[in-house]
C-alpha positions as CSV (number, residue, x, y, z in Angstrom):
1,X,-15.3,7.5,-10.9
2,X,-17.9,7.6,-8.6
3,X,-17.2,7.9,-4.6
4,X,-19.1,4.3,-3.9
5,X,-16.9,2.9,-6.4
6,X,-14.0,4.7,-5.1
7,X,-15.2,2.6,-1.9
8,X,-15.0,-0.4,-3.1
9,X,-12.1,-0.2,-4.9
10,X,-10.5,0.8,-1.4
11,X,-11.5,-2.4,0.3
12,X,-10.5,-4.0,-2.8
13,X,-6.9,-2.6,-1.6
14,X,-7.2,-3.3,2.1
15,X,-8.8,-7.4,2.4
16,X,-5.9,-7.5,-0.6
17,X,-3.1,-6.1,1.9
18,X,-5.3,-8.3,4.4
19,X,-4.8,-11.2,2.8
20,X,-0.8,-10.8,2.8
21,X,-0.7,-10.3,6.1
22,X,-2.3,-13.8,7.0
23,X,-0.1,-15.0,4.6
24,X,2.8,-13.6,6.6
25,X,1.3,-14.4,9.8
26,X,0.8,-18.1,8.8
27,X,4.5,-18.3,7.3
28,X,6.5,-17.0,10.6
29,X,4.1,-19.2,12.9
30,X,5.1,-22.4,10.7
31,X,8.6,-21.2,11.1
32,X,8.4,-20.6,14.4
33,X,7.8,-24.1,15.3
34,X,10.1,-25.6,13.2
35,X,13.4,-23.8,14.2
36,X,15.2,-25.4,17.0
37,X,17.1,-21.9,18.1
38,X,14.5,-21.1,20.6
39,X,15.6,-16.9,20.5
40,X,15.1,-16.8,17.0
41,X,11.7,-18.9,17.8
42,X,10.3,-16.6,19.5
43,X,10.8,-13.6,17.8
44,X,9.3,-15.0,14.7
45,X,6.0,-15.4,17.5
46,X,6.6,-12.0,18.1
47,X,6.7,-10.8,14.1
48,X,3.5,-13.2,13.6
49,X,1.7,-11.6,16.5
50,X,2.4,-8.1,14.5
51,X,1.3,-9.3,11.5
52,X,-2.0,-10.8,12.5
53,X,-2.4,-7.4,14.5
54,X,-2.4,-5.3,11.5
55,X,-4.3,-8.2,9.4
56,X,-7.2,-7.3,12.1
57,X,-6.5,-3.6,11.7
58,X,-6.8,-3.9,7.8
59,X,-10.3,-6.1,8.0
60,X,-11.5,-2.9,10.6
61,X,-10.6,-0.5,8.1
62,X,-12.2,-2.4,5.4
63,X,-15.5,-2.9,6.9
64,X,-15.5,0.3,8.7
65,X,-15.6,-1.5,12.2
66,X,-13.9,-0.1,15.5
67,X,-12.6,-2.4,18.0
68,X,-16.1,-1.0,20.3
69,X,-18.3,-2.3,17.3
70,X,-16.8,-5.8,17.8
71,X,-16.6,-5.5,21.7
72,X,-20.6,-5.3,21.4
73,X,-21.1,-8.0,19.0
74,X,-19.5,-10.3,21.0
75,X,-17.1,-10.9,18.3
């Protein structure tokens, strides 16, 4: 196997793990909302703030971004 496909196989991996994150992310925020224990609400905000964290990391890793590439894109 060749070390470009190699590459793309790799982001393959990570907008896959990505992907489950938003998942994730999207489930605990629903959830959030809906419970009417307001400690266990917001530590589910707390869990979906991790999860889209590491979504973002994942994306960076992906497209071989640093947080200073998207400072100056104005993204």
């Amino acid at each position: 196997m060749q070390k470009n496909d190699l590459r793309e196989q790799e982001k393959g991996w990570l907008l896959a793990l990505a992907q489950v994150e938003d998942l994730a992310e999207k489930k605990t925020k629903i959830y959030a909302r809906l419970l009417t224990d307001v400690a266990i609400a917001k530590e589910l905000e707390t869990i979906s703030f991790r999860h889209q964290k590491r979504k973002k990391a994942l994306e960076q890793l992906a497209f071989g971004r640093t947080e200073k590439d998207e400072e100056g894109t104005g993204k």
